[in-house]
C-alpha positions in Angstrom: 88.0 39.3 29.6 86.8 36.1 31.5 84.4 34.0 29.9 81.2 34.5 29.0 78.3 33.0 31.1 77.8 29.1 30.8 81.7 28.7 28.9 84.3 27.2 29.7 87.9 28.3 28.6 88.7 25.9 26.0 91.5 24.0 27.6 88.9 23.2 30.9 86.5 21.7 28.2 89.0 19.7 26.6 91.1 18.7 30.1 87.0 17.5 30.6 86.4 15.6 27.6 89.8 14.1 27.7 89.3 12.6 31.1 85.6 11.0 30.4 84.0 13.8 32.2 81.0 15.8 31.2 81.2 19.9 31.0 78.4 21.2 32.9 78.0 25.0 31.8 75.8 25.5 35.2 79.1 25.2 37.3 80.7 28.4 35.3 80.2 31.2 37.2 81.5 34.9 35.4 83.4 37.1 37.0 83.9 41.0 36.2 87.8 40.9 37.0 90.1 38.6 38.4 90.5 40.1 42.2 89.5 38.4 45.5 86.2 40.3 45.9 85.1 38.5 42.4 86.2 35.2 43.6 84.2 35.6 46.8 80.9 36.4 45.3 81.7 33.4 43.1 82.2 31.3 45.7 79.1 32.2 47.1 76.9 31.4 44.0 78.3 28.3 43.1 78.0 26.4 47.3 74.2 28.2 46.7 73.7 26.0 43.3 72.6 22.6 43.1 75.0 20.1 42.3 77.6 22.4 44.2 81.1 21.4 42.9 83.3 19.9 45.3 86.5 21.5 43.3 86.0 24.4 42.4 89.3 25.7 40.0 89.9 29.8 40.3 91.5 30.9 36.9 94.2 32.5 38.8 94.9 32.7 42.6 93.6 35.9 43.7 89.8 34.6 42.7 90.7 31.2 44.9 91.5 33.2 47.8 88.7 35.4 47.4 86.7 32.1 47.1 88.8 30.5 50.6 88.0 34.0 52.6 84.2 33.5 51.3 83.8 29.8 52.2 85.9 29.9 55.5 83.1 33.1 56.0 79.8 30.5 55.1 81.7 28.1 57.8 82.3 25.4 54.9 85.5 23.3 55.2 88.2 23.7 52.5 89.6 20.9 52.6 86.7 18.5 53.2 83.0 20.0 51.7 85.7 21.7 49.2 88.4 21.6 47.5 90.0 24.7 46.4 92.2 25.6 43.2 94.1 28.0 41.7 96.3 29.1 38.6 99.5 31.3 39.1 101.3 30.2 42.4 101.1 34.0 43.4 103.2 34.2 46.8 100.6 34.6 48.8 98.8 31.1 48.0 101.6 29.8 50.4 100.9 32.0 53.4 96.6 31.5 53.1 95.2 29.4 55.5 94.8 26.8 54.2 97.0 26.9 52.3 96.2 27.2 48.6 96.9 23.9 45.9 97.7 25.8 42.6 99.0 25.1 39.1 102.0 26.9 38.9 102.6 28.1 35.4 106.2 28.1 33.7 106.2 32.0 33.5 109.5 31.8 31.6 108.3 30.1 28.8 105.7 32.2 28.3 106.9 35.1 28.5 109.3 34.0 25.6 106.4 32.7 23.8 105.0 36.6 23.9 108.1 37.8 22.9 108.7 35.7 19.9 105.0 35.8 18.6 105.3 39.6 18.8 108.1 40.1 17.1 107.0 38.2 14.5 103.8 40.1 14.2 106.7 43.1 13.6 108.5 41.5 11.2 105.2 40.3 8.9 102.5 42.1 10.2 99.6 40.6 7.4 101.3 37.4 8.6 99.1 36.0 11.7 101.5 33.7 14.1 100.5 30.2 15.1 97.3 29.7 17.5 97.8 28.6 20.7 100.9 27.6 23.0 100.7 25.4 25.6 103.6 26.2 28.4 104.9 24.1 30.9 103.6 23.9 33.8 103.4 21.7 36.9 100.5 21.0 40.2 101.6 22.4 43.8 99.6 20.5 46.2 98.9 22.2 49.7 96.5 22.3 51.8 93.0 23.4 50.5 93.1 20.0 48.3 93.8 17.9 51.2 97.8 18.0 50.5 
């Protein structure tokens, strides 16, 4: 389930704070499900807030070309009023127009994560495996970032 109004995921708030930057819960905008109509309508909200970001990151790529389809539709520049993100390097952030910057994920290694953390849970299931894993993962810089 995405986050709940005003929150951040934890590793935004933390990428923040480790970069000198303040978290400002007014630029979190909840969505119902991670399609592109959801990414639209949050495109929408946040160019109609006040400060509107200038970067807005989409936690996976369908919501950022929701959001591209929305802006290019409210005749805003992507790049150059905004920048646009994305998480997943779904195929089709390569064929948008523009073009769609993402953070591509090392889908490998966390699908082996998975594995091993539930067959722990099957092999001592009172047993709770370590918290969080951080994968690999690496930027892809195109277009709607200015790339």
């Amino acid at each position: 389930m995405p986050p709940a109004p005003g929150r951040a995921p934890t590793g935004c708030r933390e990428a923040l704070e480790a970069a000198g930057l303040p978290f400002d819960p007014g630029l979190v905008v909840r969505v119902d499900t991670y399609h592109w109509q959801d990414g639209a309508r949050a495109a929408v909200a946040l160019v109609e807030r006040a400060p509107r970001p200038d970067a807005p990151l989409c936690l996976n790529d369908h919501l950022a070309l929701g959001a591209l389809r929305a802006l290019h539709e409210l005749g805003r520049s992507v790049p150059g009023e905004l920048d646009v993100v994305g998480f997943d390097d779904i195929e089709a952030s390569c064929f948008s127009v523009p073009t769609l910057t993402t953070v591509a994920p090392d889908k490998q290694e966390i699908a082996r994560a998975a594995v091993a953390r539930l067959l722990a849970r099957i092999e001592a299931p009172d047993t709770a495996p370590p918290g969080d894993h951080v994968a690999g993962h690496r930027l892809i810089v195109r277009e709607s970032s200015g790339g």
